[in-house]
C-alpha positions in Angstrom: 54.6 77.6 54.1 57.2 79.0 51.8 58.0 77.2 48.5 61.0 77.6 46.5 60.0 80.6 44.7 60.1 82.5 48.0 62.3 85.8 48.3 61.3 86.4 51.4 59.0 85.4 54.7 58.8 86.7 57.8 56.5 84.9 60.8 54.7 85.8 63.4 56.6 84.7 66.8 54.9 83.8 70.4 58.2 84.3 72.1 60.9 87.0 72.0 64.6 86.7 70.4 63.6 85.1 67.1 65.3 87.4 65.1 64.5 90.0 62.2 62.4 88.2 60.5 60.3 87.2 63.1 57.4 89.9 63.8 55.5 89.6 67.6 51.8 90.3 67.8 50.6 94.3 68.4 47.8 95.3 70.4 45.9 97.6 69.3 43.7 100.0 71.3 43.0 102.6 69.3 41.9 103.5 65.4 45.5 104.8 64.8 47.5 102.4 62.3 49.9 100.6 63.5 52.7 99.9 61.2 54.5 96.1 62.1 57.9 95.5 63.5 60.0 92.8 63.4 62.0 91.8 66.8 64.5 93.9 66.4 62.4 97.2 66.7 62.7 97.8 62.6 59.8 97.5 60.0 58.9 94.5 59.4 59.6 94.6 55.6 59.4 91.7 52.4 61.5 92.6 49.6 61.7 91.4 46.0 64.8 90.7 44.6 66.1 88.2 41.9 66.6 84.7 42.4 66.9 81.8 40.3 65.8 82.7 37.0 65.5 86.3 37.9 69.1 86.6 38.2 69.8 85.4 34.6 67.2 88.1 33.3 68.7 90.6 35.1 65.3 92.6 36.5 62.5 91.6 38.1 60.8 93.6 35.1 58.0 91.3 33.7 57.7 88.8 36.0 54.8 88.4 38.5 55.2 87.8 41.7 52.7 87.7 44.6 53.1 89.4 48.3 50.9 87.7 51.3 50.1 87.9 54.3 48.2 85.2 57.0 46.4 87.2 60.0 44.7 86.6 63.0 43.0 89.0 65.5 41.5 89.1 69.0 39.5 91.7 69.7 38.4 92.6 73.2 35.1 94.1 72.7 33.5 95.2 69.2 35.0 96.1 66.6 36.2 95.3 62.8 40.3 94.5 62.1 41.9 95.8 58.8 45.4 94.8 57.3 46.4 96.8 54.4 50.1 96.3 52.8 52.5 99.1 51.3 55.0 99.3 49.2 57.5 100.7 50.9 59.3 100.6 54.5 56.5 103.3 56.2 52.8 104.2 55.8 52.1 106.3 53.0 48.7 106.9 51.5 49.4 106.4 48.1 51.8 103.3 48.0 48.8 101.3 49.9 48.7 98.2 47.7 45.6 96.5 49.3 43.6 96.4 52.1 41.1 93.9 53.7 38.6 94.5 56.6 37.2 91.6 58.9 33.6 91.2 59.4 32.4 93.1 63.4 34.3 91.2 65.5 32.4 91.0 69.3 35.0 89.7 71.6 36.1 87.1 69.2 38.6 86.2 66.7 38.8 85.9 63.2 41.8 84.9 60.5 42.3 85.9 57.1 44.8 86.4 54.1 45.3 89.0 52.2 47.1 88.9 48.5 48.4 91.5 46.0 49.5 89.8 42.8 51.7 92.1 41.1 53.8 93.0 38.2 56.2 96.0 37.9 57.0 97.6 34.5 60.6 98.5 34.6 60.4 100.8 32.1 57.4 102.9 32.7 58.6 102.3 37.0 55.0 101.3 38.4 53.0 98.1 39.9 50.2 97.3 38.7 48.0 94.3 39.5 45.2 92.8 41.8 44.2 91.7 45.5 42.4 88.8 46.7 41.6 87.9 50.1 39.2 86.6 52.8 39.0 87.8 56.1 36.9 85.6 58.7 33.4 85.3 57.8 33.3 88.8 55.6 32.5 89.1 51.9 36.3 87.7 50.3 37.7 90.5 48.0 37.2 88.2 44.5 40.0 89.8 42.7 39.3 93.4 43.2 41.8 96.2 42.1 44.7 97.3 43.8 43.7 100.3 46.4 46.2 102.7 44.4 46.6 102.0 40.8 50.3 102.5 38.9 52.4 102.8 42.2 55.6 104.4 41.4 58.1 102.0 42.0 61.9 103.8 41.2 64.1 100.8 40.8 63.9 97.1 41.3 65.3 97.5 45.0 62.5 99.6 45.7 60.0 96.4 45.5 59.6 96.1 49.1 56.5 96.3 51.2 55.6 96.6 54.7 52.2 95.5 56.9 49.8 97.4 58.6 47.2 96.8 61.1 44.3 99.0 62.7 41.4 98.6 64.9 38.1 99.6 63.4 36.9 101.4 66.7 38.8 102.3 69.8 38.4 99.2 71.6 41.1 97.6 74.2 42.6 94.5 74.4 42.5 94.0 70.6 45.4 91.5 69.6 46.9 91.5 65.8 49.1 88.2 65.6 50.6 87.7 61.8 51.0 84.0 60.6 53.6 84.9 57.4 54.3 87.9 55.4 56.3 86.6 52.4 56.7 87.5 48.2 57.1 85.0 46.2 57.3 84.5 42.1 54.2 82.5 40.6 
């Protein structure tokens, strides 16, 4: 549920024609990533910009802010889920920010969250943080570093991440359905 530090939330949608920042569930067949898109066929992306008390700073520089997302996935036969955020609009292997795996999933569901609490340095242009998390009945990720340490990060409207999701063995009929993908200040 989004609070009034939100800068942006996207939802998972059952039905078609909700709009951009509405995301529909993938299936997922085989080990390949599979990067999210909103309804309109674009990456399904949160950004950071200044709100509030942002705006009067001027810069998102120095403040914390925290991106999540909610999960759940089907699989249809056996196999693990994994969710991983990026900074950024596409999958690149060193602007993964986190990453969570679900416990072996055998024709069953499971739903998780995954968090990166995060602070960019304006000057020296990187995130840094953590990730937290629990995904169905695996070990939770107890504040655990960030996958990539000192992301680059250009400017301020560069603080925007995308989701991913991938199948942990080529199994069909495996559903990915996201529940929110939202930043937030804290």
């Amino acid at each position: 549920m989004p609070n009034a530090n939100t800068f942006d939330r996207l939802v998972g949608a059952a039905s078609p024609a909700q709009g951009a920042k509405a995301v529909p569930a993938v299936t997922l067949v085989t080990t390949t990533e599979k990067l999210l898109l909103d309804q309109t066929g674009a990456t399904a992306t949160c950004s950071v910009q200044p709100l509030g008390s942002f705006a009067t700073a001027g810069s998102q520089d120095t403040f914390k802010f925290v991106v999540r997302a909610t999960f759940k996935t089907t699989t249809g036969g056996t196999a693990t889920s994994i969710v991983s955020i990026y900074k950024g609009t596409t999958i690149v292997s060193g602007n993964k920010v986190c990453s969570i795996t679900s416990q072996s999933l055998v024709t069953t569901s499971a739903s998780g969250f995954l968090e990166a609490h995060l602070i960019w340095d304006g000057t020296a242009l990187v995130l840094s943080g953590y990730q937290t998390g629990a995904y169905g009945t695996a070990t939770p990720l107890a504040n655990t570093a960030l996958t990539n340490t000192a992301i680059a990060v250009a400017n301020q409207q560069a603080l925007q991440f995308c989701i991913t999701a991938t199948n942990g063995s080529s199994v069909t009929g495996t559903t990915f359905t996201l529940g929110e993908f939202c930043a937030e200040t804290v």
